[in-house]
C-alpha positions in Angstrom: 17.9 -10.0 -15.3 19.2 -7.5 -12.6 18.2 -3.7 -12.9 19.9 -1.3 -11.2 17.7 1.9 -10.5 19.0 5.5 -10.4 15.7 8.2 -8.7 17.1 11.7 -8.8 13.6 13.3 -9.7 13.7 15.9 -6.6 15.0 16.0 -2.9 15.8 12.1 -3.0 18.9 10.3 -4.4 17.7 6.6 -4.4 19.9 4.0 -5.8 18.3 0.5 -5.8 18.7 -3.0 -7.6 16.0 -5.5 -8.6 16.4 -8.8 -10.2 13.3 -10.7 -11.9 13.0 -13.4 -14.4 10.1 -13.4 -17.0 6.6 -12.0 -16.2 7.2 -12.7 -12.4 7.2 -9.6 -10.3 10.9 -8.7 -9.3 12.4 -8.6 -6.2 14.4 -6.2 -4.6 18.0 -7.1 -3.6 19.2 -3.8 -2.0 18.2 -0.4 -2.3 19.6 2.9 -0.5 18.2 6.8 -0.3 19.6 10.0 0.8 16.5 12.5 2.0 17.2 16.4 1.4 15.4 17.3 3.7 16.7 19.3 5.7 19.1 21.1 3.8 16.0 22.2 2.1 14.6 23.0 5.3 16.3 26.5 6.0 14.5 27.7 2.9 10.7 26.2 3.5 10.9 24.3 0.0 13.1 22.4 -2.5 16.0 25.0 -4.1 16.5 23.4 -7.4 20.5 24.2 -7.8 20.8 22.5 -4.6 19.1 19.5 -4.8 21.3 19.0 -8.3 24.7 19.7 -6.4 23.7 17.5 -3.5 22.5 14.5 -6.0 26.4 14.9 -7.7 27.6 13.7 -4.3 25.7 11.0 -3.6 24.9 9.0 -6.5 27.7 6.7 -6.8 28.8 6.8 -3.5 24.9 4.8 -2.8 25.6 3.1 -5.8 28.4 1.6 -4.3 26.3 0.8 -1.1 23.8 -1.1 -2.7 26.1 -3.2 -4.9 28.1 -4.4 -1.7 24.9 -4.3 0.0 23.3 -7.1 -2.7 26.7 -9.0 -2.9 26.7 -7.8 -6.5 29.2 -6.2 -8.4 29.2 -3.7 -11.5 29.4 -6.7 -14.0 26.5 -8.1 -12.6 24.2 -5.8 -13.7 22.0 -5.9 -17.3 20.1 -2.8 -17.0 20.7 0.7 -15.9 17.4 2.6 -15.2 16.9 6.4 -14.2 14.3 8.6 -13.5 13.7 10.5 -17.0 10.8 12.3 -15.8 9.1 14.6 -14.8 11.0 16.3 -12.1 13.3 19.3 -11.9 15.2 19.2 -15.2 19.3 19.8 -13.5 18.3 16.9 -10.8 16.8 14.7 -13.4 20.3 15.3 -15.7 21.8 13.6 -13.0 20.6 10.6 -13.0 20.2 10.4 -16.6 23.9 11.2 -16.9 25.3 9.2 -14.3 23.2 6.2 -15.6 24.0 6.6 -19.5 27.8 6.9 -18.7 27.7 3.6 -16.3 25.8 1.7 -19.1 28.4 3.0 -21.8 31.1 2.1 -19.5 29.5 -1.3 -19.2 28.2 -1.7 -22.7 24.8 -2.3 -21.2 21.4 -0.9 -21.9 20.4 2.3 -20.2 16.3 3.6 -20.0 14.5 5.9 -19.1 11.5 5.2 -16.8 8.9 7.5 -15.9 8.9 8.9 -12.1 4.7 8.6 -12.0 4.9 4.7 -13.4 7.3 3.8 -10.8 5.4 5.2 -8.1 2.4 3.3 -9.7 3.9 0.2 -9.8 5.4 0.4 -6.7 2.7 -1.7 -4.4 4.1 -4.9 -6.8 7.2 -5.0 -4.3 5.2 -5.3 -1.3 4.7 -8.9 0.7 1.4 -8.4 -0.3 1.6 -7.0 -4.0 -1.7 -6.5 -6.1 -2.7 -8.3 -9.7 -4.1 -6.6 -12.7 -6.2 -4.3 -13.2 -6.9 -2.0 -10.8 -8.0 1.8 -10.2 -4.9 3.7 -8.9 -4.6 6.7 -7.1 -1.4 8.8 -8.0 -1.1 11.3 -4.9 1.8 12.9 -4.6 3.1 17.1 -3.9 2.8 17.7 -7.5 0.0 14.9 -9.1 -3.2 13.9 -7.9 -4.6 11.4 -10.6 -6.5 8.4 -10.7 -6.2 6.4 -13.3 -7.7 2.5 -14.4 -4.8 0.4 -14.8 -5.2 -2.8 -17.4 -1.3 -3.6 -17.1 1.6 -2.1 -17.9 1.9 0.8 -19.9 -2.1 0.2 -20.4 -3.5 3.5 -18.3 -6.7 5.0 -19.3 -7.2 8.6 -17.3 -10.2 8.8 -14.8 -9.3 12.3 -13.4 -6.8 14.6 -12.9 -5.9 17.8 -10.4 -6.9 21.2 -12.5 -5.0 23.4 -10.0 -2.8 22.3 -6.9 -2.1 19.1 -6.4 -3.0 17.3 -2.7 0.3 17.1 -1.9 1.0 20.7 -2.8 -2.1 21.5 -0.4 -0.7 20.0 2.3 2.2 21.8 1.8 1.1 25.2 1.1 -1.8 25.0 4.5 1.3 23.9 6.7 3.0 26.9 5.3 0.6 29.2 6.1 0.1 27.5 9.8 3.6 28.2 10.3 4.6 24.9 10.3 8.0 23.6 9.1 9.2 21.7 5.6 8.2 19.3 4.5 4.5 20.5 5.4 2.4 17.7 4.7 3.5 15.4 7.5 4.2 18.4 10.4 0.6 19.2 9.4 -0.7 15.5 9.8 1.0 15.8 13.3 -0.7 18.7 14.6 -3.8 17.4 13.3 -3.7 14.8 15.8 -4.7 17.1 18.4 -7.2 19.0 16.7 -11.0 18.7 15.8 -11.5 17.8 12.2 -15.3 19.6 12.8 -14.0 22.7 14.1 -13.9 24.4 10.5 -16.2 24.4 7.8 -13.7 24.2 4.6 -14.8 23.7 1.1 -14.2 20.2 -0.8 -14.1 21.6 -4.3 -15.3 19.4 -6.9 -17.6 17.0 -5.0 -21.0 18.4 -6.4 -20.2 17.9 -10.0 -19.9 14.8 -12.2 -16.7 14.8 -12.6 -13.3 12.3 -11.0 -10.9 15.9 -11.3 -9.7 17.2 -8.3 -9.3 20.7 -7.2 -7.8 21.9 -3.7 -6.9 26.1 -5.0 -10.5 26.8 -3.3 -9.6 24.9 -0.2 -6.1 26.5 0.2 -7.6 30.0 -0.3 -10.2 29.0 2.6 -6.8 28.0 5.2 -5.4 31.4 4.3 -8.4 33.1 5.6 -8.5 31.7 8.5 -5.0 31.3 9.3 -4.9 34.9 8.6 -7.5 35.4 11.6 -5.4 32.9 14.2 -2.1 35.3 13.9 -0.9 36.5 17.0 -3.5 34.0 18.7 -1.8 32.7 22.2 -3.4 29.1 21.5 -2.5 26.6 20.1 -5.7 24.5 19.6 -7.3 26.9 16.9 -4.2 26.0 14.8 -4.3 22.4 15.5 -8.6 22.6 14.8 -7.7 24.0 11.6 -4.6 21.1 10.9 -7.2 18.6 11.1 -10.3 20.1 9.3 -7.8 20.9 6.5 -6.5 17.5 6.5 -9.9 16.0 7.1 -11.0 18.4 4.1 -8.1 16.7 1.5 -8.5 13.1 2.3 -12.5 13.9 2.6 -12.1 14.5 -1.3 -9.4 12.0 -2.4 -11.5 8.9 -0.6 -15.1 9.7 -2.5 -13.5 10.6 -5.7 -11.8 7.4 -5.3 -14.5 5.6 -4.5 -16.5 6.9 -7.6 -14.0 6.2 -9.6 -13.9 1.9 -8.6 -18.1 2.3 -8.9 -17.2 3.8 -12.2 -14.8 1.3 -13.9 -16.8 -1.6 -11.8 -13.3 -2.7 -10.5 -13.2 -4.0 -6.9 -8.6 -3.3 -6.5 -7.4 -0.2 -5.5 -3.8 1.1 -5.6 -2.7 4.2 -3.7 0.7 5.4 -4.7 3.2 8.2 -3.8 4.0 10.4 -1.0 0.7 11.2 0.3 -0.3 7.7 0.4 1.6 7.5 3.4 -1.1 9.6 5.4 -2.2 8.1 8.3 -6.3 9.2 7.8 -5.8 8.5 4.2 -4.6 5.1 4.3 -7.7 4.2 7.1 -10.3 5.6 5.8 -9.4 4.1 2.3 -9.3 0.9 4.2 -12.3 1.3 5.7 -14.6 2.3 2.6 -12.9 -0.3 0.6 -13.9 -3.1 3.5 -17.3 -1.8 3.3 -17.5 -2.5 -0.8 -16.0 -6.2 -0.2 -12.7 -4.6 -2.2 -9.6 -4.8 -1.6 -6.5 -1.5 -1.2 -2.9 -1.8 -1.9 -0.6 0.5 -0.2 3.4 0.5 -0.9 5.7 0.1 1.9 6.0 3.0 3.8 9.5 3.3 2.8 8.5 3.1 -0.7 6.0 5.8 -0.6 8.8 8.8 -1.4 10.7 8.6 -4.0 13.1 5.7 -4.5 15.2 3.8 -6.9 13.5 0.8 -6.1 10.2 1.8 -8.0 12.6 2.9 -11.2 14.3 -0.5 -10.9 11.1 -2.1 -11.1 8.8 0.1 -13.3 11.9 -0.7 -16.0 12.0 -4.4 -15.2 8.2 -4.8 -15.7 8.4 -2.9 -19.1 11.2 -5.2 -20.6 9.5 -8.3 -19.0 6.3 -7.2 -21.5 8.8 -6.5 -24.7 7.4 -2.5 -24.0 10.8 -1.1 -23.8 13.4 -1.5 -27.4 16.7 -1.2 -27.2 19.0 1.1 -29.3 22.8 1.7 -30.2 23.0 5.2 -29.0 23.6 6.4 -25.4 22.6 10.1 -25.9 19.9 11.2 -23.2 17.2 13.7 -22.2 15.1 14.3 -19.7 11.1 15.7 -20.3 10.7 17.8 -16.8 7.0 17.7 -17.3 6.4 14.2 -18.9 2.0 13.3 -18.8 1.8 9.4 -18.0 -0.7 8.7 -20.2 1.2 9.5 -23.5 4.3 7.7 -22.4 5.6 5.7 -25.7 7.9 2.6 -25.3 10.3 3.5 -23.5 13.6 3.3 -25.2 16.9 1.2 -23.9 20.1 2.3 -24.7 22.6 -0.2 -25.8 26.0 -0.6 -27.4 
């Protein structure tokens, strides 16, 4: 079975095909991703009308690329999955438009696959992939959840982010550093040269019984200080305050994580998304896992943003389990805000 995989979520058009047989993880033939970026740069953020323009242009022209890329052609192909959400709801009717039409045009089934499950499942594709279950850690610019994972589709909810997510506090503490878009990596950078000790910031969250995350506190703590570094002539109070804020975040998503695999008594850890590509993160992670004789799964970095290659595969693992029925009717929608933990079976859309 070969699933083509349409991601059109946000600020990434990623086309990417998978082929698996049975139960057995898939493997990627060929995938392809066009990055925003810096369009959205000029602006300090992602400009919704924009990002649904720019994924007009470039989803079938990547399409094309990754067919001749896997020595495949259109008629090769049994599934077409897209990101159904959540996400911005014009760059999400991309995909789910440009994938329903192909399928109809094919007379193949077309689903929708949730953004959060593919970046979940994405570790599966690395040369090292992990086995059920596991505790995961969602970590992304707008989710910070961790969740015990019996298989697929099977999530129980450990804890969840009651105000900003992680990603979003990287983000918004670059932004008021001055540093450019996308935040969270031009903050990890100046953190390199800064001391992680240098400012006392709050880790919200940590005192109570609880595996919810919240980083509103530790944002309004940057302000204030950032506030007090303006028209400063050096640098190294900004870069001090890089790294205590980033020594802050991933201070708070390791021990949460870490109560969370003492809680469910589970010894694998998954760390999925876009802030799972942090350096500090994905070390110290390592480190306190090593220490509990457990083992951590990371995605390939590549894999980390968003990508067709996680759609492709979160689909293909559903309809491997029977968790995804097919239907006659190629009418779509899209659910912008879309909680993981109530997803139904998804539905494939076939003539």
């Amino acid at each position: 079975m070969r699933v083509l995989g349409i991601e059109t979520s946000c600020d990434e058009t990623g086309i990417a095909l998978v082929e698996g047989e049975g139960r057995a993880t898939p493997r990627l033939l060929a995938q392809a991703l066009h990055s925003q970026v810096e369009m959205h740069a000029d602006y300090g953020g992602v400009v919704p009308e924009l990002a649904s323009r720019d994924h007009i242009r470039r989803v079938l022209p990547l399409t094309r690329e990754v067919l001749h890329a896997a020595g495949a052609g259109l008629d090769s192909i049994d599934v077409v999955a897209y990101t159904r959400g959540p996400g911005l709801a014009g760059a999400l009717l991309v995909g789910a438009g440009v994938a329903s039409s192909l399928a109809a045009a094919l007379g193949k089934p077309a689903l929708g696959v949730h953004h959060l499950e593919g970046h979940l499942l994405s570790p599966f594709l690395s040369a090292d992939p992990p086995e059920f279950p596991f505790v995961a850690l969602l970590v992304s610019g707008g989710h910070t959840q961790l969740l015990e994972v019996r298989d697929v589709g099977a999530y129980t909810l450990l804890g969840d982010t009651i105000d900003d997510a992680a990603g979003e506090a990287f983000d918004k503490s670059a932004k008021l550093l001055g540093l450019g878009y996308p935040g969270g990596p031009a903050l990890a950078r100046l953190a390199e040269f800064g001391d992680a000790e240098a400012y006392a910031l709050p880790r919200p969250l940590l005192q109570r019984d609880s595996l919810d995350f919240s980083f509103a506190g530790l944002k309004t703590a940057v302000r204030t200080h950032a506030l007090k570094l303006e028209g400063a002539n050096c640098e190294q109070p900004r870069a001090d305050l890089a790294a205590s804020t980033q020594e802050a975040i991933v201070d708070v998503l390791v021990r949460k994580t870490m109560s969370a695999m003492e809680h469910t008594g589970l010894h694998r850890l998954v760390v999925a998304g876009g802030v799972g590509a942090n350096a500090l993160l994905r070390a110290r992670l390592r480190s306190e896992c090593a220490t509990r004789q457990s083992r951590v799964y990371f995605p390939e970095l590549a894999l980390c943003t968003d990508n067709g290659a996680m759609i492709a595969l979160a689909a293909a693992m559903r309809l491997s389990r029977g968790i995804a029925a097919l239907s006659s009717d190629y009418a779509f929608d899209v659910l912008p805000r879309w909680p993981l933990t109530v997803i139904a079976p998804l539905v494939a859309k076939a003539g």
